[in-house]
C-alpha positions in Angstrom: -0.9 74.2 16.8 -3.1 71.9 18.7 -3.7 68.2 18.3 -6.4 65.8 18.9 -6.4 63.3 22.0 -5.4 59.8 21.1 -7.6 57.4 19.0 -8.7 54.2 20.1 -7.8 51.3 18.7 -10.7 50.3 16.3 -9.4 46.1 15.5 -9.9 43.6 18.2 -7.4 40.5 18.6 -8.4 37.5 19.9 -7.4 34.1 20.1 -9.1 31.0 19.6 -7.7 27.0 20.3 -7.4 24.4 17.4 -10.5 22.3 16.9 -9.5 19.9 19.6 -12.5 19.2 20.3 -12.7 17.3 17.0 -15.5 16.9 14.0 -19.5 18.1 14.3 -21.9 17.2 12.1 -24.3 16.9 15.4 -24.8 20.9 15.6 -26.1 23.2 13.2 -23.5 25.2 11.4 -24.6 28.4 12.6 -24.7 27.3 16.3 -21.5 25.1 16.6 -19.6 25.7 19.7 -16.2 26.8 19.4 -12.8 24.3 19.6 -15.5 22.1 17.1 -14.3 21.4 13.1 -16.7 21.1 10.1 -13.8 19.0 8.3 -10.7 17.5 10.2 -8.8 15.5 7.7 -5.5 13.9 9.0 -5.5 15.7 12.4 -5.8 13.6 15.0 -7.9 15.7 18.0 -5.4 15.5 20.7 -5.6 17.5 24.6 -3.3 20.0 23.7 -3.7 20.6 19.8 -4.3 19.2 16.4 -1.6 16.5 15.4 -0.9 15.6 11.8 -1.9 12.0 11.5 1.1 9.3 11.4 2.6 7.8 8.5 2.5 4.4 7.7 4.9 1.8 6.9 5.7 -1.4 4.5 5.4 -4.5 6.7 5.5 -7.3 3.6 4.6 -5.9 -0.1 4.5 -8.2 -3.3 1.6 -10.5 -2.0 0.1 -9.5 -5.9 -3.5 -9.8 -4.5 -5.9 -7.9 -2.0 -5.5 -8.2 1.5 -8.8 -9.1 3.1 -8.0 -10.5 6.6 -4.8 -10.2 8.8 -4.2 -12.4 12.0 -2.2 -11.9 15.0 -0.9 -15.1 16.8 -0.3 -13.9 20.5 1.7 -17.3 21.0 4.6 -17.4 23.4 6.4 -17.2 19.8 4.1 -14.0 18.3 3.6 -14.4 14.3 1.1 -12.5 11.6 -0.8 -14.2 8.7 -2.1 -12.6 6.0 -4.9 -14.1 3.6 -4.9 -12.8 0.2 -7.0 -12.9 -2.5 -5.1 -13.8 -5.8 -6.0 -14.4 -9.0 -5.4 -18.2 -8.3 -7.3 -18.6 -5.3 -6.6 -17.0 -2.1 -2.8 -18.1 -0.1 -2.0 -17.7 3.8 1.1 -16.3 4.6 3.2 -15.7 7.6 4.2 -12.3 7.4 5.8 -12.2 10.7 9.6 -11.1 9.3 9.1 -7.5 8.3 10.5 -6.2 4.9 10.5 -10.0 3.9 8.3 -12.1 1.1 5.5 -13.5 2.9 5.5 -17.6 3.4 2.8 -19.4 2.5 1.2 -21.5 4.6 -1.9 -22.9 2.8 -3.0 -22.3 -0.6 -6.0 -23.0 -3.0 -8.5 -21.5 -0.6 -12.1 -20.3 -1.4 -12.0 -16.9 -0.2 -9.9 -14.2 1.9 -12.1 -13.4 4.6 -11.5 -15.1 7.7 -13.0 -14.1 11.2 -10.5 -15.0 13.9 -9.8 -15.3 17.6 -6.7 -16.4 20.0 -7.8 -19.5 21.9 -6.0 -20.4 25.2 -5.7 -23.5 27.0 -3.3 -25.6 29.0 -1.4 -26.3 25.6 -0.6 -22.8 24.9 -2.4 -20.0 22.6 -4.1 -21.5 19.6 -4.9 -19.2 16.7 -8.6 -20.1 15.3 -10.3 -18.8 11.8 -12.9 -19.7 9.5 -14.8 -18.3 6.1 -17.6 -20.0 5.6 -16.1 -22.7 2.5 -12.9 -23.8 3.7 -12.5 -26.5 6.9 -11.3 -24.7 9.8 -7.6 -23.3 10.0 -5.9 -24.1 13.3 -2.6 -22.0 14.3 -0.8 -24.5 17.0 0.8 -22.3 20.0 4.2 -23.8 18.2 3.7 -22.2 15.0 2.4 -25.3 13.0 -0.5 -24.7 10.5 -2.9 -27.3 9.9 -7.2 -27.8 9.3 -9.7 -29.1 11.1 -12.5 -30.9 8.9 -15.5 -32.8 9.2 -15.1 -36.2 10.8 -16.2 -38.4 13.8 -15.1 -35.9 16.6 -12.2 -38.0 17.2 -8.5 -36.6 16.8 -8.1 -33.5 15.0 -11.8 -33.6 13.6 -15.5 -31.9 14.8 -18.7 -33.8 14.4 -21.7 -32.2 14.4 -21.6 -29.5 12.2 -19.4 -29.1 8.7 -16.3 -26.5 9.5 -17.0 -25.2 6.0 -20.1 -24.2 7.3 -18.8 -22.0 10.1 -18.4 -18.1 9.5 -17.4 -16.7 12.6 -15.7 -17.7 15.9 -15.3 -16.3 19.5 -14.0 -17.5 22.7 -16.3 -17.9 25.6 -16.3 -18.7 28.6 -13.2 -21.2 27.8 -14.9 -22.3 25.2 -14.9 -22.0 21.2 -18.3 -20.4 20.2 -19.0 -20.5 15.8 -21.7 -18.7 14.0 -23.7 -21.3 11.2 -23.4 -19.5 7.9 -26.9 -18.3 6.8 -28.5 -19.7 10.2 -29.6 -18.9 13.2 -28.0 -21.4 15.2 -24.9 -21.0 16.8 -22.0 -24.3 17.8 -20.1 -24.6 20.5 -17.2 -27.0 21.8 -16.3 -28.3 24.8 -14.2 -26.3 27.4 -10.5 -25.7 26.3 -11.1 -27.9 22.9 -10.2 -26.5 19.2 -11.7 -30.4 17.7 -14.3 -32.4 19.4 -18.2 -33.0 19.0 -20.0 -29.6 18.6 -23.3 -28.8 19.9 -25.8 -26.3 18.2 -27.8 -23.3 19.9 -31.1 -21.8 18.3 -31.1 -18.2 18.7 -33.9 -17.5 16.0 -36.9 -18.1 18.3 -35.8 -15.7 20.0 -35.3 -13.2 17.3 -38.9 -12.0 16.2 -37.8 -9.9 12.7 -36.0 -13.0 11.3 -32.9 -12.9 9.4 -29.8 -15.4 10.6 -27.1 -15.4 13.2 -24.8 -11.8 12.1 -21.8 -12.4 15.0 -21.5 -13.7 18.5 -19.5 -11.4 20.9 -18.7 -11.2 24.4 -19.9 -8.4 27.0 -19.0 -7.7 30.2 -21.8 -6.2 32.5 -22.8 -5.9 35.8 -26.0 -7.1 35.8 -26.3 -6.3 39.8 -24.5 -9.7 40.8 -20.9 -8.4 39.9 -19.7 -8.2 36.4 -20.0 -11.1 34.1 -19.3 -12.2 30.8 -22.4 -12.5 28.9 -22.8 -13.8 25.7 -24.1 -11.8 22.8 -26.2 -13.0 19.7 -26.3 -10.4 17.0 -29.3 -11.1 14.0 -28.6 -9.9 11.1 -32.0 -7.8 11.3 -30.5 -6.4 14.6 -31.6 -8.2 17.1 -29.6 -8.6 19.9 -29.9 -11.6 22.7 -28.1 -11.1 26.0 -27.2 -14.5 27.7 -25.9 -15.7 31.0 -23.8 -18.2 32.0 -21.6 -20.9 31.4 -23.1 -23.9 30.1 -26.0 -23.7 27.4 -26.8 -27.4 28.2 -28.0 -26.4 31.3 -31.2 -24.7 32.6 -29.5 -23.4 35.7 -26.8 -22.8 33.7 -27.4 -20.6 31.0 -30.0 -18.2 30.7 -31.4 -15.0 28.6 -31.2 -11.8 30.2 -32.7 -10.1 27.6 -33.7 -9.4 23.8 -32.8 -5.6 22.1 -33.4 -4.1 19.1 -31.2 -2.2 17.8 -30.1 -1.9 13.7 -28.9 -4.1 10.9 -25.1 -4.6 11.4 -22.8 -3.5 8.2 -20.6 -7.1 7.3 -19.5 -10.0 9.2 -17.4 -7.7 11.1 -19.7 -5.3 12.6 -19.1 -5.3 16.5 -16.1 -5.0 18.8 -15.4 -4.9 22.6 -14.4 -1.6 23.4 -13.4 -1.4 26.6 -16.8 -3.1 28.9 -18.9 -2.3 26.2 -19.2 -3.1 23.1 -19.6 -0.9 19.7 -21.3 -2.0 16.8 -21.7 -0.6 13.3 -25.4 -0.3 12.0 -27.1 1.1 9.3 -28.1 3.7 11.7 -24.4 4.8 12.7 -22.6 3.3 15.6 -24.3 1.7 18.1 -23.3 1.3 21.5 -24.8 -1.7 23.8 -24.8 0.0 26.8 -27.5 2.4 25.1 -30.0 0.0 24.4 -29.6 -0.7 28.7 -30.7 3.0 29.6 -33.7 2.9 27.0 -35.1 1.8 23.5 -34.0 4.9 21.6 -31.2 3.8 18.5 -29.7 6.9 18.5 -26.9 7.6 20.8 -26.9 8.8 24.5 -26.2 12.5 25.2 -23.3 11.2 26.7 -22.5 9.3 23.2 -20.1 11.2 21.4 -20.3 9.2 18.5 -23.6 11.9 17.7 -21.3 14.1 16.4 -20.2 11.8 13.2 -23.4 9.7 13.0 -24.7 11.3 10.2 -21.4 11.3 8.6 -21.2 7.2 9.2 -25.1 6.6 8.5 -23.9 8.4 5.4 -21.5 6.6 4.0 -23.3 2.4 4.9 -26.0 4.5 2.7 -23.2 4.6 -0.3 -20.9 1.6 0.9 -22.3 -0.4 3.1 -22.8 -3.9 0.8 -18.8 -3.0 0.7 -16.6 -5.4 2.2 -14.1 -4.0 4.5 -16.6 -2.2 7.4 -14.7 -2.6 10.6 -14.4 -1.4 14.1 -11.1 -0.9 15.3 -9.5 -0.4 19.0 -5.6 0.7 19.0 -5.5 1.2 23.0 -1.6 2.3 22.1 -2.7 5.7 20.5 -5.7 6.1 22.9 -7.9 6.0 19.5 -11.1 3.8 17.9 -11.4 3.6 14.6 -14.1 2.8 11.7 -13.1 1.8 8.9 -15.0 3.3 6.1 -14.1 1.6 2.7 -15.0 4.1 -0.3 -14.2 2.3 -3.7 -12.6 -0.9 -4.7 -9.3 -0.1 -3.8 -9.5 3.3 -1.3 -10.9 3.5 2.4 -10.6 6.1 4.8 -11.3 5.8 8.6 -13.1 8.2 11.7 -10.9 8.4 14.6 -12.0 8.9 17.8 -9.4 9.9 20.5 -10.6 8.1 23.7 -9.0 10.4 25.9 -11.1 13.7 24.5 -13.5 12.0 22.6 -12.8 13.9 20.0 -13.4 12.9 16.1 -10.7 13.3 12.9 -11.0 11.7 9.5 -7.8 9.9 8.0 -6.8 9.7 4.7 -4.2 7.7 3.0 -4.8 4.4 4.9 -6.2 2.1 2.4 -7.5 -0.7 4.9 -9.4 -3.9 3.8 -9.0 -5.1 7.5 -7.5 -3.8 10.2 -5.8 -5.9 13.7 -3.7 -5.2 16.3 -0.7 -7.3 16.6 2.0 -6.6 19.8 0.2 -3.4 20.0 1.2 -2.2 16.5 -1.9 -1.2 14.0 -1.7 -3.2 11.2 -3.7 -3.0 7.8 -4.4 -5.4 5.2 -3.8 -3.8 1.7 -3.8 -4.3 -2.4 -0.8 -6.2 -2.3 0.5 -6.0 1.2 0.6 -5.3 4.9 1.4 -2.1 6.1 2.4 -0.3 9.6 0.2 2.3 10.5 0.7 5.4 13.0 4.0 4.4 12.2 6.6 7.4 11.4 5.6 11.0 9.5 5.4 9.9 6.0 3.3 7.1 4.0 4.5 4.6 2.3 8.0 4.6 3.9 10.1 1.3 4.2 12.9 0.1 6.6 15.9 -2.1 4.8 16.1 -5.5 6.7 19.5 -5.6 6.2 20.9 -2.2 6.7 18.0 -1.0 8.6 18.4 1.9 6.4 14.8 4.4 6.5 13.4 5.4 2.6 10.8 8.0 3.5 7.7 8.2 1.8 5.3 11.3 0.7 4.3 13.5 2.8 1.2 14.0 4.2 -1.5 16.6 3.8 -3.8 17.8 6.4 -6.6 20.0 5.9 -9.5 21.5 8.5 -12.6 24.3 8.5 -13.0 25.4 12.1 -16.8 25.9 12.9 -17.9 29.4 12.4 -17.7 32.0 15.3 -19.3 35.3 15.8 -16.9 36.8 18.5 -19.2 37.2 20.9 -20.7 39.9 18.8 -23.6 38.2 17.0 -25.2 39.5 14.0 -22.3 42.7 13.9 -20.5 42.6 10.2 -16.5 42.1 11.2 -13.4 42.8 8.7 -11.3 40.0 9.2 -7.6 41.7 8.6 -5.3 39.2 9.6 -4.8 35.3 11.2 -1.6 34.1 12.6 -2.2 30.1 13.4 0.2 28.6 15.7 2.3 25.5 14.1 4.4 22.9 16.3 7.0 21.4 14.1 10.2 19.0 13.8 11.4 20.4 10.5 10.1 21.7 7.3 6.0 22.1 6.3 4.2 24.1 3.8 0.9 25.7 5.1 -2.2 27.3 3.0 -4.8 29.5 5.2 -7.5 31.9 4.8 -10.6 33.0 6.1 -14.3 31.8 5.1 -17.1 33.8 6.2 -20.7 33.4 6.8 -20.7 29.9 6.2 -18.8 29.1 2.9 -16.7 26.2 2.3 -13.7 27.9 0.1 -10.2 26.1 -0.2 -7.7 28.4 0.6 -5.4 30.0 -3.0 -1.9 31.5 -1.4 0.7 29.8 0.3 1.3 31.1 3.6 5.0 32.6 4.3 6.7 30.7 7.3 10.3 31.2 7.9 10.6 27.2 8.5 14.0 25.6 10.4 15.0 22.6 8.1 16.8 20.0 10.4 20.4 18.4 9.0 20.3 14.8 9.1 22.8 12.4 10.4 25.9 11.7 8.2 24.8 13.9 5.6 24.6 17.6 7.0 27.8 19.6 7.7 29.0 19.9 11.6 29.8 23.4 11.0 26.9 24.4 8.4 24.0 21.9 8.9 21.0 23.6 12.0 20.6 20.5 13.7 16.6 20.0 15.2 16.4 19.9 18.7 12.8 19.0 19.2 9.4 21.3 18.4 9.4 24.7 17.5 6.8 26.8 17.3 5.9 29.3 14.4 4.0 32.0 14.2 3.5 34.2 11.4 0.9 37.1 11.1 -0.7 36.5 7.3 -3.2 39.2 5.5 -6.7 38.2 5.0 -9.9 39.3 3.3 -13.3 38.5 4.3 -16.1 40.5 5.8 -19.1 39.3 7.4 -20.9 38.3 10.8 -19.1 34.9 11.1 -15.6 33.5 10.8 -13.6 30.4 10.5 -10.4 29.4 9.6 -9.7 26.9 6.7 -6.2 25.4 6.3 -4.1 23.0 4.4 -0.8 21.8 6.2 1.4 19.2 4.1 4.2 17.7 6.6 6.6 15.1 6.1 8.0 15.5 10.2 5.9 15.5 13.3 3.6 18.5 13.1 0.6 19.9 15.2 -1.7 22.6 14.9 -2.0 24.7 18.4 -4.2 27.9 18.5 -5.0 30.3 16.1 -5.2 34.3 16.8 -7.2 36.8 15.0 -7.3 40.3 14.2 -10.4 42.1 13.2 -12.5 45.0 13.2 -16.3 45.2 14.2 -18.6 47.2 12.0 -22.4 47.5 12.2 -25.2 45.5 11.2 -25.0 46.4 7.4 
């Protein structure tokens, strides 16, 4: 009896990273580079994998009102104020103490939304914010809350212009800078004064497509002197009026080093420093400054990532953008910027960039009004309270004052679509036969997979089967019984698929309530013809 000679292997495996390099909607579909993602929802684009997003945390709940504007006081004596909008007016309260009820400060105010800045001077760090209707709240560096209204410029009073006229405020160049509400002037004080006699500067003759003073900001740019701190005038048309110096009562002074177009800004709240630059959001997606520098194009650089979510930010200002709650958002601690993106009444959702791949998720399950920073925690104003965020690995959790005892919250769900690959083999039809992602975990995860084909966006039916290590926990697992969790492990588990066609990609649901990440994902498949 004779036998034939051995039969090559007719499936191919191959492996493929997780979409590190973050969200697309720059390329087309069916010419996205591998390592991109059509949707990345709560995984955060890391170096070295997909991480679920962090949970979030209870700060101060029970406020019974909407959370529009949080404050950070970097005194030598740090606090946090909240402004909430209640059915009785809006109250400020100093929600330093976490897990505590809130105390107010000031009450019977016209509205929640204050724009903000830390003010130094010889005294000590002054906390600064105004709205627009209420005379000017002062933060002393000892913790003392007081006003500053209209008067004679003498004490604790300004002259020249009505505090309850003033809707935004920045420090520069030692001094307090404050935009005019529905103007195009902007006021300043004298160096290292919070009271005093203002002065007014027009920016409108500057600004040829009208419209009134949006936000003042600072940037820092090298304009071939040495970096500087110029002052920036932002129209709300978007206009943008570069200026030099340190004095604006002086012609050798002060000076402008330029006037830029660029786009409306969304909200009082449009721009940010981010890093020297400085980002802001316009009707035509984020907007970097720098850009309008190399040439007189709106859209980004092709060093810009932000391309790669513009339309997906253009968007959504087209659905939400008379929404309050637009903000840019810097959390240097996570290497990340955000956007907040606010979607209804009562939900937002943010894109995340990571600044060290430059890589873009989307996050669900934070519902921001505002967003600050305070001793380099992320913190977000709520419905009803203000909340911890990239805090822990499930949402909602809370932290007894007393006890110090952890309540977990729900877990989170993550979900992606990897862009479509051929397999190097364009246009051949390939069986798909089976995927085996590789998972990262502290403990216990549930995990859905499948594979679409030639671009279809199907939600994966089955539950994958993972044999999953569940952790003991402290004082409640048995010494002898209990597997106690030593750090990551990894999981792999081959899974069937079905799909046949020229073009692959993997979609998958992850729901987590520990520390999870998403690594690579291999592949097993056949190659057919062109049928």
């Amino acid at each position: 009896m004779s036998f034939g000679g051995p039969v090559a292997q007719a499936s191919k495996v191959t492996s493929r990273p997780a979409p590190i390099k973050g969200l697309n909607a720059f390329d087309s579909i069916v010419g996205m580079p591998d390592g991109f993602a059509i949707v990345l929802r709560n995984l955060y684009a890391q170096p070295y994998g997909c991480q679920m997003r962090r949970g979030y945390r209870k700060h101060v709940v029970d406020l019974e009102g909407v959370v529009e504007t949080v404050c950070s006081h970097n005194a030598m004596t740090p606090a946090l104020y909240a402004f909430v909008d209640q059915s009785s007016g809006t109250v400020m309260f100093d929600v330093t103490a976490p897990m505590v009820p809130g105390t107010p400060k000031l009450a019977a105010l016209s509205n929640a939304r204050w724009q903000h800045v830390n003010f130094p001077n010889a005294a000590g760090v002054h906390l600064v914010a105004v709205n627009g209707a209420d005379d000017l709240v002062w933060v002393k560096p000892n913790g003392a809350v007081a006003q500053i209204p209209s008067g004679s410029g003498t004490g604790d009073t300004i002259s020249g212009v009505d505090p309850k006229a003033l809707i935004g405020v920045y420090a520069h160049q030692k001094r307090l800078w404050f935009v005019e509400k529905d103007a195009t002037r902007g006021w300043y004080l004298p160096p290292d004064q919070i009271s005093g006699v203002a002065h007014s500067f027009d920016f409108g003759p500057c600004w040829t497509r009208g419209g009134y003073l949006n936000q003042i900001i600072t940037w820092t740019i090298d304009d071939g002197n040495g970096a500087d701190d110029h002052l920036v005038a932002i129209s709300s048309q978007g206009e943008f009026s570069v200026y030099q110096g340190t004095d604006p009562e002086g012609a050798d002074t002060w000076s402008l080093q330029g006037v830029y177009y660029g786009a409306t800004p969304v909200g009082r709240r449009a721009a940010a420093r981010y890093g020297g630059d400085i980002v802001v959001l316009t009707q035509f997606g984020i907007l970097y400054l720098s850009d309008l520098l190399k040439s007189t194009k709106v859209n980004p650089s092709s060093d810009n990532n932000a391309k790669y979510i513009q339309q997906l930010i253009a968007a959504s200002i087209g659905l939400t953008g008379d929404r309050f709650g637009w903000q840019p958002f810097v959390f240097a601690p996570g290497n990340m910027f955000m956007v907040n993106v606010p979607a209804t009444d009562t939900t937002s959702y943010q894109y995340a960039m990571n600044d060290i791949t430059k890589a873009w998720s989307e996050f669900l399950g934070y519902d921001a009004y505002c967003w600050e920073l305070h001793q380099n925690m992320p913190i977000f104003g709520s419905f009803g309270g203000v909340y911890r965020a990239w805090e822990g690995t499930t949402d909602d959790a809370s932290i007894d004052p007393v006890t110090g005892a952890l309540t977990e919250g729900a877990d989170i769900r993550a979900e992606a679509q990897t862009a479509f690959s051929y397999f190097d083999s364009m246009g051949v039809q390939k069986h798909f036969k089976m995927v085996r992602p590789t998972i990262l975990s502290r403990g216990a995860f549930s995990i859905n997979f499948s594979v679409n084909t030639d671009f279809v966006f199907d939600s994966p039916l089955a539950p994958a089967a993972f044999s999953i290590n569940v952790p003991g926990k402290w004082n409640d697992g048995l010494w002898n019984d209990a597997t106690w969790g030593g750090g990551l492990k990894t999981y792999k588990t081959w899974q069937g698929v079905t799909g046949i066609g020229t073009a692959g990609a993997i979609r998958l649901l992850i729901t987590s309530g520990q520390e999870t990440y998403w690594a690579a994902t291999d592949w097993v498949y056949e190659d057919g013809g062109i049928m």
